[in-house]
FIZA-847772 format. One record per residue (C-alpha): residue in three letters; x, y, z. Coordinates in pm, whole numbers, plus 50000, padded with zeros to 5 digits. Last residue first. Layout:
# residues N
ALAXYZ ...
//
This chain:
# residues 365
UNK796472598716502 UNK798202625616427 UNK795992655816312 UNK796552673415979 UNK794332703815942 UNK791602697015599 UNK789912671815739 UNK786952688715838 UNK786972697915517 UNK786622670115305 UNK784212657815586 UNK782192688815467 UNK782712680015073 UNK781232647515084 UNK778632647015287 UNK777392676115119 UNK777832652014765 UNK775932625314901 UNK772472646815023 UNK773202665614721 UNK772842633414521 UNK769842623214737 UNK768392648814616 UNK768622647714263 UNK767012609414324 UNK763882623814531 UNK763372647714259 UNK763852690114264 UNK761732715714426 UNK764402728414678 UNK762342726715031 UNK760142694614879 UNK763452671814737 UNK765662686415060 UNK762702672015317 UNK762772639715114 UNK766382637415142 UNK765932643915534 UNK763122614315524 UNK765122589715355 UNK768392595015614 UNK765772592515887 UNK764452559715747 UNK767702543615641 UNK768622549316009 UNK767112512216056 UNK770322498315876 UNK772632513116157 UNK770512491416433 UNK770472462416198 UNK774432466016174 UNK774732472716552 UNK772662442116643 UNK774842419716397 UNK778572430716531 UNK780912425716284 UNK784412439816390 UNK784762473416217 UNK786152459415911 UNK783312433115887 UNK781362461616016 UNK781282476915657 UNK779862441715528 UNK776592448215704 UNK776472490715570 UNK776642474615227 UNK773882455015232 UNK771812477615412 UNK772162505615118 UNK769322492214929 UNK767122521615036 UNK769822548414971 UNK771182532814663 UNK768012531514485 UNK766512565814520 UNK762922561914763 UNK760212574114533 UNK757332596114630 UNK755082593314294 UNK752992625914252 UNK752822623713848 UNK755422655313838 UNK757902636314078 UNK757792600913866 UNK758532626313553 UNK761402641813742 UNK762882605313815 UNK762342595513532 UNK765292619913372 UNK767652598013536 UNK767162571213284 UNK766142535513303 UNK765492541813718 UNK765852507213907 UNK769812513913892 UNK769782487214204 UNK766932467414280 UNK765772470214648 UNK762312485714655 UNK760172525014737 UNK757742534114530 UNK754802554814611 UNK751702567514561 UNK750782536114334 UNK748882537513966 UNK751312530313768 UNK750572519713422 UNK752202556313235 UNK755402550713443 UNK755652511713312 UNK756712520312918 UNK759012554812945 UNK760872535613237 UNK761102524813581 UNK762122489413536 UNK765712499613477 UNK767322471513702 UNK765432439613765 UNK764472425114061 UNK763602438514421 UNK761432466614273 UNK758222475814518 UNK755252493814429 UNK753482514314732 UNK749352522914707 UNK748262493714523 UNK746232495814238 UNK747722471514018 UNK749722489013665 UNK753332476113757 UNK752532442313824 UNK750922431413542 UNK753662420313312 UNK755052398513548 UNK751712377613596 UNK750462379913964 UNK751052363914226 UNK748802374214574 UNK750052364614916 UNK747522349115138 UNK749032318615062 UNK752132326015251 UNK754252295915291 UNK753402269615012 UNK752422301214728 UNK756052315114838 UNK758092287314813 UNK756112275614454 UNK756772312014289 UNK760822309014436 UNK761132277514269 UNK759012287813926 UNK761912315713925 UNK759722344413656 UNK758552361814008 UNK755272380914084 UNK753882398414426 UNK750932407714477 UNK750232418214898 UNK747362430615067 UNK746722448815395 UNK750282450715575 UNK750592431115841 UNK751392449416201 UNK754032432916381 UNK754492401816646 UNK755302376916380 UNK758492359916508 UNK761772351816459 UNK762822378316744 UNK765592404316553 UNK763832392616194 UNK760662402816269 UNK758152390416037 UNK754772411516063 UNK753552406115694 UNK755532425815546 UNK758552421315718 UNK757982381915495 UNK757672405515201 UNK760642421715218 UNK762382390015325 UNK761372374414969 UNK762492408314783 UNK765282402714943 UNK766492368414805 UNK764192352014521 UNK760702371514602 UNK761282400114260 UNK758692427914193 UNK756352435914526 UNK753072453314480 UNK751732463714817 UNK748342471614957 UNK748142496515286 UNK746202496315610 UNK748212482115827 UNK751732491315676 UNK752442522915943 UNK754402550515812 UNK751422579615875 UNK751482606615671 UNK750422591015303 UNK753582601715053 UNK756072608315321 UNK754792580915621 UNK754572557815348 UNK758102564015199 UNK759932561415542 UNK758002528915601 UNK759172517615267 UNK762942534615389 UNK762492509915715 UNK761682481615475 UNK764382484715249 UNK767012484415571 UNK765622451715675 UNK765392437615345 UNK769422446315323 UNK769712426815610 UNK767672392915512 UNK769982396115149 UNK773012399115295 UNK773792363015386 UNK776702360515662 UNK778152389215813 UNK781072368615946 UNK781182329615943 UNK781402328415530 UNK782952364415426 UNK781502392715291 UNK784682412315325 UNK787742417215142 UNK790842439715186 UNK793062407915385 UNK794762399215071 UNK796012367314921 UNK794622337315087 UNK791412359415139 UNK790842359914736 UNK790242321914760 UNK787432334815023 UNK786022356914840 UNK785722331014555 UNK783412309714847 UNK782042338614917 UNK780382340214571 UNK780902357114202 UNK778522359813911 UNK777412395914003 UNK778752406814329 UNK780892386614626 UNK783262416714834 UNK786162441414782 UNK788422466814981 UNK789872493114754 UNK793022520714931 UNK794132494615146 UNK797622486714970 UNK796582485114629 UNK798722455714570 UNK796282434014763 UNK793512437014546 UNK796142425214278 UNK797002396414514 UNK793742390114580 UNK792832386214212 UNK795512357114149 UNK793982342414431 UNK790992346714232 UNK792272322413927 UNK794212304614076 UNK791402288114287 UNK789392285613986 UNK786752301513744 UNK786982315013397 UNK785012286513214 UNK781472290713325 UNK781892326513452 UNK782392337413080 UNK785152363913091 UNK786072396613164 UNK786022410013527 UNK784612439013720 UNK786052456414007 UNK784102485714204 UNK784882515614397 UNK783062540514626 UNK784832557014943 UNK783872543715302 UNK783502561215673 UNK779692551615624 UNK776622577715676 UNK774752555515421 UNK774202585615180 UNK778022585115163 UNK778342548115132 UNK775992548314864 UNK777102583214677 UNK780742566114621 UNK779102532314525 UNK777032545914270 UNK780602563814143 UNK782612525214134 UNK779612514713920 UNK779622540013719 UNK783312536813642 UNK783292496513643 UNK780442496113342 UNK781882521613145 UNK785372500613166 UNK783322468713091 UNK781922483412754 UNK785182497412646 UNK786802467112684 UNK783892448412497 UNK781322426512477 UNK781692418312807 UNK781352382512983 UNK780662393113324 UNK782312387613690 UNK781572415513909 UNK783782421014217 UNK782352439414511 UNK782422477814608 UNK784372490614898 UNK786572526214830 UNK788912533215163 UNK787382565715385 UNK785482593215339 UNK787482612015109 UNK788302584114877 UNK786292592014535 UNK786052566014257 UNK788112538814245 UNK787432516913958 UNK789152482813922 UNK789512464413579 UNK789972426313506 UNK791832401813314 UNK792152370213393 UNK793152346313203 UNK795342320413486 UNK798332320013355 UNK798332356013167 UNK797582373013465 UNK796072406613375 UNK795422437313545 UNK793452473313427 UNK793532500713725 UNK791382533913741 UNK791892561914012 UNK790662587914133 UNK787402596113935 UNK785292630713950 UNK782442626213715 UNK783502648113463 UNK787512639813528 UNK787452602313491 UNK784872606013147 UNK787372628113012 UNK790122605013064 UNK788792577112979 UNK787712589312615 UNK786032556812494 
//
């Protein structure tokens, strides 16, 4: 893999390889772009094939996270750290304190959190060592109720764009995935709210939902009956008017665009488009979809007042703008003729470049 060329097309600060030879591990941190503030992005754990494969996987990770936080309206940069090894053996105390202290060696400029294979519990090992991490037991808590949240203010977003009207009354619903968020997605649904703990909302019309976790299948057939399963294979070609990924990655793709018969889609799951290109095609079939990393972006904007000073009401507040931010990048999508996802990208990258320079003068602070 050409590093170097790959850094400097898609715009790369900074890229970091460690290794403690006591404890294994052996990891790589991204940092993307720090204009808006210090890069967040959590730790992946994942037995790679290959060095080349994880270093592919941490740079376009660390850029998602770049265009997150900016389409989030965040102070943060994007960055990302993955690690090499089975997550059945790797694992120990040592073993992530010895990751805090290379966190910690950064000096501020990457502050990380729990991802793929890793937990709070590791984050907190990692706390011993460093104070850049967030995601913390006592603090934010579980992210997955939040981030639903924010997905179901951009699904209201994506109603009121593809159908006029954002309201869920009247509208059927396909939802991929009820483990975490998917689960809360559905539970907003069908009038949860989760400020009150209590059903006081509109319900949506009809809801399928399927799941391959037989748990997570019995949970949701024992507390909302009314809710429809269907066979995984089936869900993408019900007539529903708004699909919603909250599982898999790349499930928009050259074999479910042809079944879908929905107006809309609009989920959690990140990199939900195979390739970019599908994002044209799902503009040409009339499809309104909400890109990834602006609807999921809840998540993110809950750990961010870790370093604020968490403050739930403001966090839900902040994850509500999801729907204005969703509706301006659908505004830019219609006034330029371009996808929802090439949107969002300028969306990002304006972001970008005018705080670059407003900060241009030096001001002492």
């Amino acid at each position: 893999m050409k590093i170097f060329d790959y850094m400097e097309k898609f715009g790369h600060e900074q890229l970091v390889f460690f290794h403690d030879k006591t404890t294994g591990l052996k990891g790589i941190t991204g940092i993307h772009d720090t204009t808006l503030g210090p890069a967040l992005g959590g730790t992946r754990l994942w037995n790679y094939a290959t060095e080349d494969e994880a270093t592919e996987d941490v740079l376009r990770l660390s850029r998602g996270m770049t265009y997150k936080a900016a389409c989030a309206g965040l102070n943060l940069g994007g960055g990302k750290t993955v690690l090499i090894g089975d997550p059945k053996k790797v694992k120990s105390e040592a073993y992530f304190r010895g990751l805090g202290r290379f966190v910690q060696s950064l000096n501020g400029r990457y502050i990380t959190a729990e991802d793929v294979n890793t937990t709070t519990k590791d984050m907190l090992f990692l706390s011993m060592e460093t104070d850049h991490v967030v995601g913390l037991p006592g603090k934010s808590g579980n992210p997955s109720p939040v981030t639903a949240w924010g997905v179901f203010a951009g699904l209201k977003a994506t109603l009121k764009e593809a159908f006029g009207s954002d309201s869920v009354a009247d509208r059927t619903f396909a939802v991929q995935g009820a483990g975490q968020t998917g689960y809360f997605l559905i539970k907003y649904l069908l009038g949860y709210d989760f400020l009150t703990d209590t059903y006081p909302k509109e319900k949506a019309k009809k809801i399928y939902f399927t799941e391959v976790n037989e748990e997570h299948i019995a949970r949701m057939k024992l507390e909302h009956p009314e809710v429809e399963f269907v066979a995984p294979d089936d869900i993408y070609g019900l007539d529903v008017d708004l699909f919603a990924p909250c599982a898999l990655g790349g499930v928009i793709n050259e074999v479910t665009i042809p079944q879908f018969k929905c107006k809309a889609i609009a989920g959690s799951s990140n990199n939900v488009l195979k390739e970019d290109s599908h994002a044209d095609v799902l503009k040409e079939k009339g499809i309104v979809y909400a890109p990834d990393y602006v609807i999921n972006a809840a998540g993110l904007i809950n750990v961010y007042y870790e370093i604020k000073g968490y403050d739930r009401a403001n966090a839900l507040h902040d994850s509500e703008l999801i729907y204005d931010r969703l509706l301006e990048i659908y505004k830019i999508a219609k006034e330029q003729n371009i996808s929802t996802d090439a949107a969002a990208s300028h969306y990002a990258e304006y972001r970008i470049e005018t705080m670059k320079n407003v900060h241009r003068t030096y001001i002492k602070r």
